[in-house]
N, C-alpha and C positions, 0 to 999 in steps of 0.2 A: 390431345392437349386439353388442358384444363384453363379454360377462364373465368376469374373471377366477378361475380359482377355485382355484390353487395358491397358495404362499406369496405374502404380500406383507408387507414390512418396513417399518416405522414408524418406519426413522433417521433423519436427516439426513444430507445430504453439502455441501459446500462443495470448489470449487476456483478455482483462478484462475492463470492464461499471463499474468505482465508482463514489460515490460522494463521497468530500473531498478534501484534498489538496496534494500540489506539495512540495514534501520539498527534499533538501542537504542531504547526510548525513552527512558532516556536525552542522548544524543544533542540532543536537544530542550528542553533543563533552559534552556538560555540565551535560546531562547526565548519560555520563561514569563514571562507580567508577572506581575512583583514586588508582591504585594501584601500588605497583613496577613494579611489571612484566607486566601494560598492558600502552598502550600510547593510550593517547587519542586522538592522529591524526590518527590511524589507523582505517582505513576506515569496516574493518571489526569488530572491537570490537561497533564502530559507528552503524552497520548495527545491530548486537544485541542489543543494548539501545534502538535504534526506535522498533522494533519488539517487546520487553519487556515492552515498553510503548505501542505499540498498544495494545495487548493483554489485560494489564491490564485494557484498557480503551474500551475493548470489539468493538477493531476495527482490519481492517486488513490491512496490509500492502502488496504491489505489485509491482515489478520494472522489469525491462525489461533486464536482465541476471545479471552482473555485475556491471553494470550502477551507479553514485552514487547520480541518480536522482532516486527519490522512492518516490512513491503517498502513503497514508493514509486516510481509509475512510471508506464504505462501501457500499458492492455492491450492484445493487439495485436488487438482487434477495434474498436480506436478509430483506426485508420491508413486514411486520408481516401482515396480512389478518387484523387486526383492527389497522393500525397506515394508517393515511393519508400521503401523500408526504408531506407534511409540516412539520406534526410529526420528520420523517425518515430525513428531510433536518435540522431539526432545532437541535435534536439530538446529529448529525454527529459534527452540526458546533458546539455547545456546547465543546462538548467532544474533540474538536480541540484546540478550541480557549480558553479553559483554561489552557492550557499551550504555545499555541501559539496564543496571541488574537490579532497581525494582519494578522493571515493566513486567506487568501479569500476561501472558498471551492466552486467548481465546480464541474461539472460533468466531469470525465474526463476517454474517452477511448483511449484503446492502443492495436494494433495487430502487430505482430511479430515474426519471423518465427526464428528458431535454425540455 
């Protein structure tokens, strides 16, 4: 057994490699059911319609803590032993861009620490 006995850091880190797009949330406002009790400027009820929509649209959603910039897409460790990148790129941008058809999808990574 191995023990460590130099420094060791107690941060956190998060990253994530998708492809897909950059969106607001937003973005997401038309989304929201309308109801008394919820306002569709609320950035958090905003934050569950995109999420609600990725899922249904078998994509994932990722954002960098509170931020109300938030990528959609998929990651590329979700590209299936028989789908070519083309497949996996053309897919994503599909499932994008029929509810957002002038969102550009890219690849887009992001690391960051707590």
């Amino acid at each position: 057994m191995k023990i460590r006995t130099g420094f060791v850091s107690n941060s956190s880190a998060s990253s994530f490699c998708i492809f897909g797009a950059e969106f607001e949330l937003s973005e997401f406002k038309d989304l929201v059911k309308k109801q008394i009790i919820e306002d569709d400027d609320d950035e958090e009820t905003q934050r569950e319609a995109a999420e609600t929509w990725a899922e249904k649209n078998k994509l994932e959603l990722f954002n960098e803590g509170y931020d109300s910039t938030i990528y959609i897409g998929r990651s590329w460790s979700t590209v299936k032993d028989n789908e070519t990148g083309l497949e996996f790129k053309k897919s994503t941008i599909e499932k994008i861009q029929s509810r957002f058809p002038k969102k550009k999808c890219q690849t887009h990574e992001k690391a960051f620490s707590n």
